[in-house]
C-alpha atoms as an extended CHARMM CRD file, in Angstrom:
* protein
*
        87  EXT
         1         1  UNK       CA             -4.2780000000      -14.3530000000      -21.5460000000  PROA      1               0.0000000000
         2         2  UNK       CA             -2.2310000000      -12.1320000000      -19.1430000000  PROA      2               0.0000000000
         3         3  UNK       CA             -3.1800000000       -9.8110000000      -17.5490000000  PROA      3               0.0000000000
         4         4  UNK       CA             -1.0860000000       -6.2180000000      -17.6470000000  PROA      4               0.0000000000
         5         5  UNK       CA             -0.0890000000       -6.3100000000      -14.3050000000  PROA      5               0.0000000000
         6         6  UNK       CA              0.8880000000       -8.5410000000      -11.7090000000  PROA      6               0.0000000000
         7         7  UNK       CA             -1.3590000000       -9.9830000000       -8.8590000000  PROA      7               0.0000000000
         8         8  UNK       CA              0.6610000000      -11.3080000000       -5.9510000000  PROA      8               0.0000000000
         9         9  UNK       CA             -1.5880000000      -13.6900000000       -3.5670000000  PROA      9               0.0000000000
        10        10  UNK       CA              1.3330000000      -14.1310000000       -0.8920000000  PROA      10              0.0000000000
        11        11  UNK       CA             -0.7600000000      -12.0440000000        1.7630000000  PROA      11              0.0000000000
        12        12  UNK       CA             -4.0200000000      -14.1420000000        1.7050000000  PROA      12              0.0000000000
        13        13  UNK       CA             -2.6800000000      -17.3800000000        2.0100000000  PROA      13              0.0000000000
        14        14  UNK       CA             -1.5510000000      -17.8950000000        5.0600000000  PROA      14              0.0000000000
        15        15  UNK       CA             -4.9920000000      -16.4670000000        6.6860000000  PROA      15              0.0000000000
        16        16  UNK       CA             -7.7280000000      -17.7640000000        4.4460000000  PROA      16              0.0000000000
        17        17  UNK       CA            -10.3310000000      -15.4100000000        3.2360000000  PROA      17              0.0000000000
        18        18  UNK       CA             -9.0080000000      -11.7710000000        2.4500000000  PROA      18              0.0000000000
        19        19  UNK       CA            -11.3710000000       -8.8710000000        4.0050000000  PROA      19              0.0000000000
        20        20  UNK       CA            -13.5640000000       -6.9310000000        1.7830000000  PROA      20              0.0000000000
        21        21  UNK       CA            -12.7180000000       -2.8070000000        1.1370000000  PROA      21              0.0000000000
        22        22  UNK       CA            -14.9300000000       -0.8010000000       -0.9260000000  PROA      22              0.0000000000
        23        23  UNK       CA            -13.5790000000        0.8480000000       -3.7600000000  PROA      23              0.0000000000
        24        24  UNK       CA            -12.3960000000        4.9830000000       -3.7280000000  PROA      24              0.0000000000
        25        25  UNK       CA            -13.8770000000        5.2630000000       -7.0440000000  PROA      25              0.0000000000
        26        26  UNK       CA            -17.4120000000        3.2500000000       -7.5780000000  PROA      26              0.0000000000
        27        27  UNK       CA            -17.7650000000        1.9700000000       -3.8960000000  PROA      27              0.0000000000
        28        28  UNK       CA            -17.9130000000       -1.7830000000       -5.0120000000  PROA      28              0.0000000000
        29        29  UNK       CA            -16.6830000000       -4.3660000000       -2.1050000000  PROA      29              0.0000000000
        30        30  UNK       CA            -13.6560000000       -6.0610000000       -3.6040000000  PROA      30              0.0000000000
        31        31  UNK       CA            -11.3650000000       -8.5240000000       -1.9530000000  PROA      31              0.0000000000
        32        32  UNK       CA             -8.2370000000       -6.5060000000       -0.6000000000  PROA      32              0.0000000000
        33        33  UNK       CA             -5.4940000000       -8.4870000000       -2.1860000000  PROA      33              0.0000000000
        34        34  UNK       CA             -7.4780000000       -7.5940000000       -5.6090000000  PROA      34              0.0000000000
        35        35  UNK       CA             -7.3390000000       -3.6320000000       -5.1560000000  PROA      35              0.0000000000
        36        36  UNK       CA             -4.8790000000       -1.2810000000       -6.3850000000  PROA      36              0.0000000000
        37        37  UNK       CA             -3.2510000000        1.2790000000       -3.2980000000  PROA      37              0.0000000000
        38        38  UNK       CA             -2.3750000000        4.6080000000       -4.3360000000  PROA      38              0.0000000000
        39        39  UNK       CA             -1.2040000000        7.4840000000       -2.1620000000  PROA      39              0.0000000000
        40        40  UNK       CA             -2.9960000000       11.4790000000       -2.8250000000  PROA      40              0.0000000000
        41        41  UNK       CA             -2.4100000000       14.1210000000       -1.2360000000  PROA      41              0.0000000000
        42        42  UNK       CA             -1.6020000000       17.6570000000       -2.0620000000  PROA      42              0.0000000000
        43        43  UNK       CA              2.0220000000       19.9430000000       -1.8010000000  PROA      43              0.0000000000
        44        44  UNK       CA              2.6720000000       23.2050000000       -1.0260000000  PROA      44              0.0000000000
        45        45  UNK       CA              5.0100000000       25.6400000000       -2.4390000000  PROA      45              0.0000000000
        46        46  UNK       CA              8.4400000000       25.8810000000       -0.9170000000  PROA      46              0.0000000000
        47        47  UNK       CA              7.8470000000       29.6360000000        0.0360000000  PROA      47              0.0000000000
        48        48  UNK       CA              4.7210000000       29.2850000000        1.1400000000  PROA      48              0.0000000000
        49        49  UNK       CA              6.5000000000       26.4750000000        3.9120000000  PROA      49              0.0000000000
        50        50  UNK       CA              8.8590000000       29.1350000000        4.5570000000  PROA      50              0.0000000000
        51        51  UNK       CA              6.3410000000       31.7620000000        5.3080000000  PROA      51              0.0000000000
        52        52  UNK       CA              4.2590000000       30.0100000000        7.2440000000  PROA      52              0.0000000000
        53        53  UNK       CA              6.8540000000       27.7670000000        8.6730000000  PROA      53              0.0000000000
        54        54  UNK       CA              7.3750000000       23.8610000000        8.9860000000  PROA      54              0.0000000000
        55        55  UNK       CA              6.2520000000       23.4550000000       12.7160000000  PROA      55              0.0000000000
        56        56  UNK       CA              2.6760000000       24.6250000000       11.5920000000  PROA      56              0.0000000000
        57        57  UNK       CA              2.1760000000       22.6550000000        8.2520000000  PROA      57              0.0000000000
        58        58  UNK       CA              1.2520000000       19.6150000000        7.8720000000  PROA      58              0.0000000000
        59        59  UNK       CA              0.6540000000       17.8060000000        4.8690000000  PROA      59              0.0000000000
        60        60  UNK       CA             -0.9250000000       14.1410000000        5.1090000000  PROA      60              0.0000000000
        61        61  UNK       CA             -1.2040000000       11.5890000000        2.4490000000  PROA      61              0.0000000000
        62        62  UNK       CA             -4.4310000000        9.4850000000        2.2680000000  PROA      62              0.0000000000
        63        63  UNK       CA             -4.0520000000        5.7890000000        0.9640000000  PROA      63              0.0000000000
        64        64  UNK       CA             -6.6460000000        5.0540000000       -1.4080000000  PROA      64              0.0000000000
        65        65  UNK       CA             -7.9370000000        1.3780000000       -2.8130000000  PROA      65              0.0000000000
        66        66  UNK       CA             -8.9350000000        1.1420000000       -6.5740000000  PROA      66              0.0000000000
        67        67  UNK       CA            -11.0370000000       -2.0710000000       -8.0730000000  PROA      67              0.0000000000
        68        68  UNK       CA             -9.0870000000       -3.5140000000      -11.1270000000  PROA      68              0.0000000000
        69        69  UNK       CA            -12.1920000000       -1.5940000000      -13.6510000000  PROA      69              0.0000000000
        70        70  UNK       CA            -11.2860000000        1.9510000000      -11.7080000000  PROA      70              0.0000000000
        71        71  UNK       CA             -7.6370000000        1.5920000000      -11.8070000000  PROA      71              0.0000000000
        72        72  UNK       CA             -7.5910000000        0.9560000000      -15.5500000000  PROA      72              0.0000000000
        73        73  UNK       CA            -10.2960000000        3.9700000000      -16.1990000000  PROA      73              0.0000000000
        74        74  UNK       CA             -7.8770000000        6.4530000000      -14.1880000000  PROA      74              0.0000000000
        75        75  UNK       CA             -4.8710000000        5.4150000000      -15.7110000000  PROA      75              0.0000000000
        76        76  UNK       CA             -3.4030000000        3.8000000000      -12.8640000000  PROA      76              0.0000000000
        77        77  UNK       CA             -3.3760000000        0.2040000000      -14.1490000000  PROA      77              0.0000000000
        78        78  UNK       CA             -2.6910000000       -0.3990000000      -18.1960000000  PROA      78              0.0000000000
        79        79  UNK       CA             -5.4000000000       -1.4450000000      -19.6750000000  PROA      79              0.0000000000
        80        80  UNK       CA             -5.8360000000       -5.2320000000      -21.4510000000  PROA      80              0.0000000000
        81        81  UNK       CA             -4.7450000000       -6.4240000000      -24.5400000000  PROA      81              0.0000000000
        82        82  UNK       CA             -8.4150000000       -5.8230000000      -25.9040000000  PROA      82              0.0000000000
        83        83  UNK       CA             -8.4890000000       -2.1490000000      -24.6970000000  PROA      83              0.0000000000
        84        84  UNK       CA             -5.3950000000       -1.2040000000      -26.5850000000  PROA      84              0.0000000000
        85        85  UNK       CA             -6.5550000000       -2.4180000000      -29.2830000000  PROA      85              0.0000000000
        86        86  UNK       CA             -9.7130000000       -0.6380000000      -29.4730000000  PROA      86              0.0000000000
        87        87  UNK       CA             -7.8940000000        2.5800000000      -29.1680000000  PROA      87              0.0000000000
């Protein structure tokens, strides 16, 4: 069965073992190859930039990791052939 999306193992070869990161969303350790990365952060109206000005705002993305079960529940990842059937 495949799965919905694609799982590329070119990082962890070369150096063995992959690290551990705990998951954003449930806080389960998860090999790093296995999560999901996905950038939030938050953006501010063009005339509030203006207003305030661009020297003083700054706006920062945060990188977040996602297990495989997390990414599917917050629509990140599609889920399996066996969860589109269902719904």
């Amino acid at each position: 069965m495949k799965a919905p999306y694609v799982r590329e193992y070119k990082r962890s070869k070369a150096r063995g073992k992959d690290y551990m990161i705990r998951c954003d969303g449930c806080g389960r350790k998860v090999p790093r190859f296995k999560t999901f990365a996905v950038y939030r952060g938050f953006k501010l109206d063009y005339d509030i930039i203006k207003l305030v000005g661009e020297k003083n705002v700054h706006l920062t993305n945060q990188k977040m990791h996602y297990c495989p079960k997390c990414a599917r529940s917050l629509g990140i990842v599609q889920p399996g052939k066996l969860g589109r059937r269902r719904s």
